[in-house]
C-alpha positions in Angstrom: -1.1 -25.8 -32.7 -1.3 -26.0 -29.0 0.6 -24.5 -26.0 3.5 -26.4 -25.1 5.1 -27.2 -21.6 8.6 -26.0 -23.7 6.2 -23.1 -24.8 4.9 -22.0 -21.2 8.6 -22.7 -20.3 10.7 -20.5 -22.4 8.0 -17.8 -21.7 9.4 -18.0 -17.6 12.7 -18.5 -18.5 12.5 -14.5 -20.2 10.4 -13.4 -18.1 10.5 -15.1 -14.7 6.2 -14.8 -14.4 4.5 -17.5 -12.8 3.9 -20.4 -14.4 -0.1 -19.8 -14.7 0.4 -16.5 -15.5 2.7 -17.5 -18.7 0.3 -20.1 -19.6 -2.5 -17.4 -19.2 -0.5 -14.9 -21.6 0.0 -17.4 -24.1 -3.8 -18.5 -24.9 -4.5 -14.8 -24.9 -1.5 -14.0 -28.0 -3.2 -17.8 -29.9 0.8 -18.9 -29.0 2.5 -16.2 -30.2 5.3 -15.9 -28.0 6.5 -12.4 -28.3 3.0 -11.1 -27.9 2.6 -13.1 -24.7 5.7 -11.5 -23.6 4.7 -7.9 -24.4 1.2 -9.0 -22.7 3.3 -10.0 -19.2 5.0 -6.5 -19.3 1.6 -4.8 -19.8 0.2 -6.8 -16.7 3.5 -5.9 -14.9 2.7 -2.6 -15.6 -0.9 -2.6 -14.5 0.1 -4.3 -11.3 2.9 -1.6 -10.3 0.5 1.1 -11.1 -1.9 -0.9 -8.8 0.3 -1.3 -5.8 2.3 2.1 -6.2 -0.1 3.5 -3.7 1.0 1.2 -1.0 3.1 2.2 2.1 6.6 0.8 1.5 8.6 1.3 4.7 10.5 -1.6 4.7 13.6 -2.8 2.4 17.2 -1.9 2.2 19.5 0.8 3.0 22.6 0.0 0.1 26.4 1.5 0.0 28.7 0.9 -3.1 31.9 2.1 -3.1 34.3 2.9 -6.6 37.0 4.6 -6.9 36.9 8.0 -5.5 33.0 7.4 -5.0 30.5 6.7 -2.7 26.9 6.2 -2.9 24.6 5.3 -0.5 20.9 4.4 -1.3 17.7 3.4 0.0 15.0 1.0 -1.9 11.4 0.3 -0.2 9.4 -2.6 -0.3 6.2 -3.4 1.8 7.9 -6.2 3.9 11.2 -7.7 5.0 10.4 -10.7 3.9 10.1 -9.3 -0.4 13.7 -7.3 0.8 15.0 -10.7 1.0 14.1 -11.6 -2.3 16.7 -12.1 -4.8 15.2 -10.2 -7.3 14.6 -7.5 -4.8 18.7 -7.8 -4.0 19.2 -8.1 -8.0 17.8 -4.7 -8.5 19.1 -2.7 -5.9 22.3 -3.4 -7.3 21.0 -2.7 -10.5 20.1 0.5 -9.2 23.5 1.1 -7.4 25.3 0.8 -10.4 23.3 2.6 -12.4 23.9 5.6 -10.2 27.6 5.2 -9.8 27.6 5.1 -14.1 25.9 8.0 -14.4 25.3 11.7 -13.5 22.0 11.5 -12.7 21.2 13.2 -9.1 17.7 12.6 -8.4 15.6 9.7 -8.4 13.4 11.0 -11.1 16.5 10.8 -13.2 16.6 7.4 -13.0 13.7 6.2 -14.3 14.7 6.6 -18.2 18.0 5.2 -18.2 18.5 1.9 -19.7 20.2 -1.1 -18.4 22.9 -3.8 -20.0 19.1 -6.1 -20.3 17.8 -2.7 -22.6 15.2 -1.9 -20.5 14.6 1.2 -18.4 15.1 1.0 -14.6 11.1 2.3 -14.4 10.3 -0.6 -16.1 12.9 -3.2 -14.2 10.9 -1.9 -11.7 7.7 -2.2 -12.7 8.4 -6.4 -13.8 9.5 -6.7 -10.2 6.5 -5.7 -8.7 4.6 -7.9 -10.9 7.3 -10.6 -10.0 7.3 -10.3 -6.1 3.6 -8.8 -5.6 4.8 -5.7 -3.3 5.3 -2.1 -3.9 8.4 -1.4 -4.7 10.3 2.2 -4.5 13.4 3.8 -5.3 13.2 6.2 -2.4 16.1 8.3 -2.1 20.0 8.3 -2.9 23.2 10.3 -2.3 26.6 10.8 -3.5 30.0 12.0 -2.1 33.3 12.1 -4.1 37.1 12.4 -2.4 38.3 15.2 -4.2 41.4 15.6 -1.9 39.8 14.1 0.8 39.3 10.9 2.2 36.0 8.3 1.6 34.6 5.9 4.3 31.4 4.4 5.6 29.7 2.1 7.8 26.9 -0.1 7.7 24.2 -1.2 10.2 23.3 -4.3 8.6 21.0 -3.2 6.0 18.5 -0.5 7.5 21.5 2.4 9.2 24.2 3.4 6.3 27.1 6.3 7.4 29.2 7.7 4.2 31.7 9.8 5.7 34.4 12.1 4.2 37.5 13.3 5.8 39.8 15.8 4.9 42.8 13.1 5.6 43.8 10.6 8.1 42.7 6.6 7.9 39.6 4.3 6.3 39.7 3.0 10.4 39.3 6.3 11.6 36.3 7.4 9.3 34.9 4.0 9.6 35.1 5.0 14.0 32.9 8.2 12.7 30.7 6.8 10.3 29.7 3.8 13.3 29.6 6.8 15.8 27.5 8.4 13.2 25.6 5.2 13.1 24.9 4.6 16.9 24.0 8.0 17.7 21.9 9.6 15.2 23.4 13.6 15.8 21.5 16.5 14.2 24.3 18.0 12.6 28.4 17.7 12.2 28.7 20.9 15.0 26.6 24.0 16.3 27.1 26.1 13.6 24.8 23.5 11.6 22.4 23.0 13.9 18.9 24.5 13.1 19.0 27.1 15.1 15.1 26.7 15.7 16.1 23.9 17.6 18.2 25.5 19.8 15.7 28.0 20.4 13.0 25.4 21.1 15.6 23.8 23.8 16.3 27.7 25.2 12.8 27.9 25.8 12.1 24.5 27.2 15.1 25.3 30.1 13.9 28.7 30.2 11.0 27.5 31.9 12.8 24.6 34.3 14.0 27.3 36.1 11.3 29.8 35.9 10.6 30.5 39.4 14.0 29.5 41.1 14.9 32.4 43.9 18.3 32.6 42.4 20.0 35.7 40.6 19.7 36.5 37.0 23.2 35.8 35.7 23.2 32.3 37.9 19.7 31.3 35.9 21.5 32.1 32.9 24.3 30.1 33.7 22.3 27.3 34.4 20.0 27.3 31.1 23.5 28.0 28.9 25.0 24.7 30.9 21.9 22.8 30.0 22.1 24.0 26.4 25.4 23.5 26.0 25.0 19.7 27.1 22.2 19.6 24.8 24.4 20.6 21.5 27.3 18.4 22.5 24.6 15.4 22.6 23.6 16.3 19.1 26.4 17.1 17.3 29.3 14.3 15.6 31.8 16.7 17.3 30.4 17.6 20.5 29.6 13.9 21.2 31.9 11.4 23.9 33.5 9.2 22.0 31.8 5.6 21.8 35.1 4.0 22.1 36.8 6.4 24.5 34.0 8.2 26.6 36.8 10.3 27.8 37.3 11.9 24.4 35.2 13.7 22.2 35.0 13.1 18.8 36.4 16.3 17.7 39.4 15.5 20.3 39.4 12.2 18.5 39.6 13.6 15.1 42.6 16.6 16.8 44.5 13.9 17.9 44.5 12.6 14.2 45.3 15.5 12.6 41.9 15.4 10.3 38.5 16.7 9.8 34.9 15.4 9.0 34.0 17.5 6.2 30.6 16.0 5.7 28.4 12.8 6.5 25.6 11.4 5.3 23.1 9.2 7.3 20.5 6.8 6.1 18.2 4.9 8.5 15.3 2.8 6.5 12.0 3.9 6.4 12.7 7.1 8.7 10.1 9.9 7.9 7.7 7.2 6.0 4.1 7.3 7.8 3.2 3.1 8.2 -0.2 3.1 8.1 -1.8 0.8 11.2 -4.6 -1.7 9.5 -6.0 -4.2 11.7 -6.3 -7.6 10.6 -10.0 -7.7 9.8 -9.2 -4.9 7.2 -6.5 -6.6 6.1 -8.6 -9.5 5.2 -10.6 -7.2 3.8 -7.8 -5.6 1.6 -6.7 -9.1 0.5 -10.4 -10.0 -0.7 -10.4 -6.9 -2.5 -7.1 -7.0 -4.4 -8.2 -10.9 -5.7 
């Protein structure tokens, strides 16, 4: 008997492949249709292990919020146009919820858990790849539980995400840090968690501004400890001006509250991946090669 249009069909409808592909699958299992399904996965499979070398820089940065929870995530693909996919948006939250159901707290962790479809997440993965062509990653997640605290966040659209928790207060007045957070990108909460290589990389560097100044030794002093000082405030949640009252502080803000930011988390998508630069002749070249 031959392959059917309702054949090649019901073999999308699972499977969401292209149509030629299904087709393809089918005349390799002789019409068997479970065969040509486990034949898709395979070539999903092949593909992801293809593509996994690929820079993927682009994507989404995700929060979920549940109960007393928070999570915030980050998934790569190669561009922002596949981000927009909704199969790429479908698994993301698949992945969010998967993480906020479980105890997992790596990424590796993830890959062996099963989903309501009865598949693993590594292989959701893998079918998506095959589906939308790209590299697709599970880069990196956190999580941060109230306690006796209090939750917020914000988010930048989809590439900045701020989870924030307070020891008490308002969700306005954590949302107010977690955008501050957001727009400003500090090195640490306060001084005492700054690297203090830093601050001896930013010593040095005013140390020699004023090498050479005819001016006494405590006065130098002064000056590279004012410069310092400036530097820390600039780079820290607390030490920062306010965004929406430059003639505050955030810690003044959060005083004036009566709370405390116990900790934050920052996500900004693709920082700290290297994007490879390929010019379009080589890109041309790539495509020919991956045919």
């Amino acid at each position: 008997m031959g392959i059917t249009k309702q054949d090649i069909h019901e073999i999308r409808q699972i499977t969401d492949a292209p149509i030629l592909k299904c087709k393809k699958a089918l005349e390799e299992a002789g019409g068997d249709k479970e065969r040509a399904i486990e034949i898709l996965r395979e070539m999903g499979t092949a593909t992801a292990q293809k593509k996994g070398a690929r820079v993927a820089c682009e994507g989404v940065v995700a929060i979920k919020m549940q109960d007393q929870q928070l999570i915030i995530l980050e998934v790569n693909s190669e561009t922002d146009f596949a981000a927009k996919n909704e199969f790429f948006k479908n698994f993301v939250s698949q992945v969010a919820n998967t993480i906020m159901d479980s105890d997992v707290n790596d990424v590796q962790g993830l890959s062996d858990i099963k989903l309501e479809t009865g598949q693993t997440l590594e292989a959701t993965r893998q079918e998506l790849v095959g589906k939308i062509g790209e590299n697709i990653q599970v880069r990196r997640f956190e999580k941060m539980v109230a306690d006796e605290g209090l939750l917020a966040f914000y988010q930048h659209g989809e590439k900045i995400g701020v989870i924030v928790k307070l020891a008490k207060g308002s969700a306005d007045i954590g949302r107010d840090v977690a955008m501050q957070i957001a727009a400003t990108n500090p090195s640490a909460l306060n001084k005492d968690q700054m690297d203090p290589k830093l601050i001896a990389k930013e010593r040095e560097i005013f140390q020699s501004q004023v090498d050479g100044l005819n001016k006494p030794e405590n006065v130098l002093e002064n000056i590279i400890n004012g410069k310092l000082n400036k530097f820390i405030n600039e780079n820290t949640v607390l030490g920062q001006a306010f965004v929406k009252d430059p003639k505050l502080s955030v810690g003044d803000y959060l005083k004036q509250n009566d709370t405390e930011v116990e900790s934050y988390i920052r996500f900004e998508l693709g920082e700290g991946i290297e994007k490879k630069t390929v010019s379009f002749a080589d890109e041309v070249e790539q495509a020919k090669g991956s045919v």
